[in-house]
RODO-2510 file (C-alpha; in nm, 4 decimals, decimal comma):
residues 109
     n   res          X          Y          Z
     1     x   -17,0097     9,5764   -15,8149
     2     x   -16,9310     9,4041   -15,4956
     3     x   -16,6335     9,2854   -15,4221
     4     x   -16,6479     8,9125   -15,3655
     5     x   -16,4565     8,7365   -15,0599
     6     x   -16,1355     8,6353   -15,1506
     7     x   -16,0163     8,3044   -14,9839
     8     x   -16,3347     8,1086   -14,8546
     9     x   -16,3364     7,9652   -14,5116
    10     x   -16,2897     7,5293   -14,5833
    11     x   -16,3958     7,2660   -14,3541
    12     x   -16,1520     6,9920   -14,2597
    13     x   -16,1523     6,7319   -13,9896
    14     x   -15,7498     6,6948   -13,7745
    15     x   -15,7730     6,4255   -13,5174
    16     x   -16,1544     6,3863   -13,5186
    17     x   -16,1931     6,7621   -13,4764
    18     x   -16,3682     7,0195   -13,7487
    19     x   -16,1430     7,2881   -13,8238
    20     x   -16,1950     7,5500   -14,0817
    21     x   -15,8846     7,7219   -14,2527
    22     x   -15,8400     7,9916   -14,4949
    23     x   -15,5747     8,1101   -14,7225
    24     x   -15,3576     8,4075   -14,5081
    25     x   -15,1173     8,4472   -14,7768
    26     x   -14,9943     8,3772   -15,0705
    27     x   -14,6554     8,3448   -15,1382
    28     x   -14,4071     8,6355   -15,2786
    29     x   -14,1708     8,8809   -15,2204
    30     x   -14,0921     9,0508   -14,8995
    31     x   -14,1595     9,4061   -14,8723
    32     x   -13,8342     9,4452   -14,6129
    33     x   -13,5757     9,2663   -14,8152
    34     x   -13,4609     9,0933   -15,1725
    35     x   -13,6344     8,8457   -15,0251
    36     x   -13,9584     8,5332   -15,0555
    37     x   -14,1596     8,4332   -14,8564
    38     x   -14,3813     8,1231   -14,8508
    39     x   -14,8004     8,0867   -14,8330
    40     x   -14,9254     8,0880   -14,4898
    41     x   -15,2516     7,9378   -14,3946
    42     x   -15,5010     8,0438   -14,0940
    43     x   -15,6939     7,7654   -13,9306
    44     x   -15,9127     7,7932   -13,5974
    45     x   -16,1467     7,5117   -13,4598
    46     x   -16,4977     7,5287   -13,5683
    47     x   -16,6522     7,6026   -13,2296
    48     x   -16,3146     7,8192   -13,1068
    49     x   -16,1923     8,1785   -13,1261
    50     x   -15,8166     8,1590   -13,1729
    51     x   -15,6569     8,1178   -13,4664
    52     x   -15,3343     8,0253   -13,5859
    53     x   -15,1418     8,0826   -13,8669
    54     x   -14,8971     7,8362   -14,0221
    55     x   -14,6525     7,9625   -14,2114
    56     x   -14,4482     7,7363   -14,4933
    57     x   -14,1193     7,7975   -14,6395
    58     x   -14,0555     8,0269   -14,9681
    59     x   -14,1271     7,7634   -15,2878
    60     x   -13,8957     7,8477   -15,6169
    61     x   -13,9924     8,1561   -15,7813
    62     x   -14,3010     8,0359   -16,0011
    63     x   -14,2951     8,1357   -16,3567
    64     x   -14,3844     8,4658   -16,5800
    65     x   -14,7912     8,4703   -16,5441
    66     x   -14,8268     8,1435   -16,3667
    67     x   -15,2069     8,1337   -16,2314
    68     x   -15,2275     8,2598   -15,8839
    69     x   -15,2334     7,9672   -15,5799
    70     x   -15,5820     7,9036   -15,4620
    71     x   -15,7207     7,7348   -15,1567
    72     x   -15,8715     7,4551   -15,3005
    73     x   -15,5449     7,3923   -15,4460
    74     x   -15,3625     7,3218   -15,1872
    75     x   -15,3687     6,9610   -15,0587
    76     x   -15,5725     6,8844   -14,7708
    77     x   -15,2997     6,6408   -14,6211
    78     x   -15,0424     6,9213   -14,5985
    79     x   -15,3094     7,1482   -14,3883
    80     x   -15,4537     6,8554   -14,1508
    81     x   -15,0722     6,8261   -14,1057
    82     x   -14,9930     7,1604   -14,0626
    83     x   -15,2663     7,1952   -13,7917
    84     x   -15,1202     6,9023   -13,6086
    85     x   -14,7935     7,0558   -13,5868
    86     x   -14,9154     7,3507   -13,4609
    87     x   -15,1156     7,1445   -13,1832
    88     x   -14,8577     6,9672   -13,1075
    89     x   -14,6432     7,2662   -13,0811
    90     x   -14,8376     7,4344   -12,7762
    91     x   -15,1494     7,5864   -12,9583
    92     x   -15,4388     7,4795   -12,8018
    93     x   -15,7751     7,5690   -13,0679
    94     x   -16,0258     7,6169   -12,7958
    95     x   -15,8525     7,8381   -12,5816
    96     x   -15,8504     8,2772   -12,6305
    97     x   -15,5862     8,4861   -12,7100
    98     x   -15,3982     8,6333   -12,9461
    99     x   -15,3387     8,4599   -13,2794
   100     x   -15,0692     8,2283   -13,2782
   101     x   -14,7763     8,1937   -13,5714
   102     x   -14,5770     7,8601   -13,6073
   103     x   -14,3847     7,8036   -13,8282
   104     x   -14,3560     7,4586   -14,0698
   105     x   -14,1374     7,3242   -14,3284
   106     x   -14,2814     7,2340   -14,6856
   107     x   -14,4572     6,9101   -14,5647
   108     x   -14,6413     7,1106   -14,3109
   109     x   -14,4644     6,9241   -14,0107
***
């Protein structure tokens, strides 16, 4: 059987602007320390190459067989902010390069 795609692209509009984001990661433990680490999200601009990836704080450890976090669960407000803090941080959508990592707090600012 083939293995189906994971975390779907989704559409959103930032500023007038279509974006389309993905889940990166979901959140868990660190493979270098005791640690967590938070979700991250990729977004890119829908006619751009370069991506960024936003990536949020550690949340409280969830519970013993708690369903797994899913795109569509997350709220759109906390992405379209997300992806203007990362614009307004210096990432500019359209442009090439590498992928770009920014860091947010838990509101996505």
């Amino acid at each position: 059987m083939a293995r189906t795609k994971q975390s779907p692209d989704l559409e959103i509009e930032v500023g007038g602007q279509p974006f389309v984001w993905r889940l990166h990661r979901l959140p868990g433990w660190s493979s270098d320390t005791a640690s967590r680490h938070g979700m991250a999200i990729a977004a890119r601009h829908k006619e751009g190459q370069r991506e960024a990836v936003m990536e949020f704080p550690p949340s409280p450890e969830p519970r013993y067989g708690a369903p797994v976090l899913k795109a569509s669960q997350i709220a759109p407000e906390l992405v379209a902010k997300a992806i203007a803090s990362a614009i307004e941080a210096g990432w500019d959508p359209l442009s090439r390069g590498k992928t770009v990592a920014i860091v947010v707090d838990a509101t996505g600012a």
